[in-house]
C-alpha angles and dihedrals in degrees: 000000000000120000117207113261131236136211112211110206133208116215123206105264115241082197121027141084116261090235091041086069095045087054082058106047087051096039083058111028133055086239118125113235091264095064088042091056091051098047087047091054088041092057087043107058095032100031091256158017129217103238096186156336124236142131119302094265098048088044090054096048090048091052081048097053090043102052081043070074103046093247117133111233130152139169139255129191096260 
């Protein structure tokens, strides 16, 4: 049995500090610094960044843990 896939999706911060949002991703994910780094600037320069794809609960509770940390996330069908 296949469950749908999710994309969860990082948004660029209007209020954060850049490494304040690589604190998150790592804090979060499973990602290295360096990842992280590259999700944050990801997110920085095109508005945002996918973080990762995973099935719709997962994918809720990560948009939840994020905005906990004031970040904006959401999630797309992938």
């Amino acid at each position: 049995m296949s469950f749908p896939r999710y994309k969860v999706f990082l948004h660029r911060p209007a209020d954060r500090g850049l490494m304040a949002v690589v604190r998150a991703v790592v804090d979060l994910t499973r990602f290295a610094a360096a990842e992280a780094e590259f999700r944050m600037w990801e997110a920085f320069h095109r508005g945002r960044a996918v973080v990762l794809v995973t099935h719709l609960e997962r994918a809720e509770l990560y948009v939840e843990q994020f905005a906990a940390r004031g970040l904006p996330a959401s999630i797309e069908p992938a």
